[in-house]
N, C-alpha and C positions, 0 to 999 in steps of 0.2 A: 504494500500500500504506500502510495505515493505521501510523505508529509514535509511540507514548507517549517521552518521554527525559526521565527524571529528574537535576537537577543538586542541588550545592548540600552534599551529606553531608561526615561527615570527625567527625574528632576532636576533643571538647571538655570541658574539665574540666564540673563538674557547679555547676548555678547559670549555668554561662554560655547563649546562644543560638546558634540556629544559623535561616539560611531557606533551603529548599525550593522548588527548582521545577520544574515538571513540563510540556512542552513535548508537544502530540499534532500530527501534520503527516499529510498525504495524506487529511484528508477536508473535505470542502465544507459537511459540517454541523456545527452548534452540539451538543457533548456536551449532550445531557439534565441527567446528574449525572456531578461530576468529585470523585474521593476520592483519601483516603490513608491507605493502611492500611500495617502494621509485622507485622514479624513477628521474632521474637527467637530466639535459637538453641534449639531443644527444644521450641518453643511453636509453639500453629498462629499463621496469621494472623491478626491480627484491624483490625476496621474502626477508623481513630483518627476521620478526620473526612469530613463531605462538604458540598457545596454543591452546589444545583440552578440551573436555567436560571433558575428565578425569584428566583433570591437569595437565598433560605434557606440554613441551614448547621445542622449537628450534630456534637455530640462525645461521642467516649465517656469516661464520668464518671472518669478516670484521667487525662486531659488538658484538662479543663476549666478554663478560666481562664487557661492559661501556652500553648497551641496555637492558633493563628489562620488559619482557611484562607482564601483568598480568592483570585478570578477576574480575569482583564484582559478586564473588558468583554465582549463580543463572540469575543473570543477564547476558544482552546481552551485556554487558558493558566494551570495554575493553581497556588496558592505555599501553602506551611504553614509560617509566622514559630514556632517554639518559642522557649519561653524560660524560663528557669528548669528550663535540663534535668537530668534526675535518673540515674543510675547504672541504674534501672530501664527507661529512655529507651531504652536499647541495643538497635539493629537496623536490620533492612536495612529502609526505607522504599519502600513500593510506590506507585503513582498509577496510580489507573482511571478509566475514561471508561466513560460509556454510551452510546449511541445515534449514533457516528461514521460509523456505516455505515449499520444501521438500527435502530431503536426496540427496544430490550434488547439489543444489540450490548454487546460489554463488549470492551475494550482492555486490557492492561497494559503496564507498563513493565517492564526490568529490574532495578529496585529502585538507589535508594544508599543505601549502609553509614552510619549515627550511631553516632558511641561515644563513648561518656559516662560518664570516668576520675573518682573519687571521691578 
């Protein structure tokens, strides 16, 4: 059985950093694309960043610059270094996977909590 596990979240004044990581286990293949989205209380979800098998990466224009995702090689393994986080930061952080299983497969994790005290 395919499972995503998010580490890494917690409590931190505003300005400081925090990193992110996101572990998927039980499958044999390389996610396609490995992301991480947020979601804040009242608000839907939305996408922060991704990176694909090729290397690429993208961010949405609200974390540009201070959000950094990145991959462990080969692995399924993948990390979002924040920094310089803001009060607006606040939320549960999700990680998805694509194609674990098969090609458009999507994973989630259960999300961990960032809170970012002003």
């Amino acid at each position: 059985q395919v499972r995503l596990v998010e580490s890494g979240g917690g409590l931190v004044q505003a300005g400081g950093s925090l990193r992110l990581s996101c572990a998927a286990s039980g499958s044999s293949f390389r996610a396609n694309t490995m992301a991480w989205y947020r979601q804040a209380p009242g608000k839907q979800r939305e996408l922060v960043a991704t990176t694909t098998v090729f290397g690429t990466t993208d961010y949405a224009d609200a974390v540009k610059g201070r959000f950094t995702i990145s991959r462990d090689g080969a692995k399924n393994t993948v990390h979002l270094q924040i920094n310089s986080l803001k009060p607006e930061d606040t939320a549960v952080y999700y990680c998805n996977a694509e194609g674990l299983t098969y090609s458009g497969s999507e994973h989630w994790g259960p999300g961990t909590q960032v809170t970012v005290s002003s």
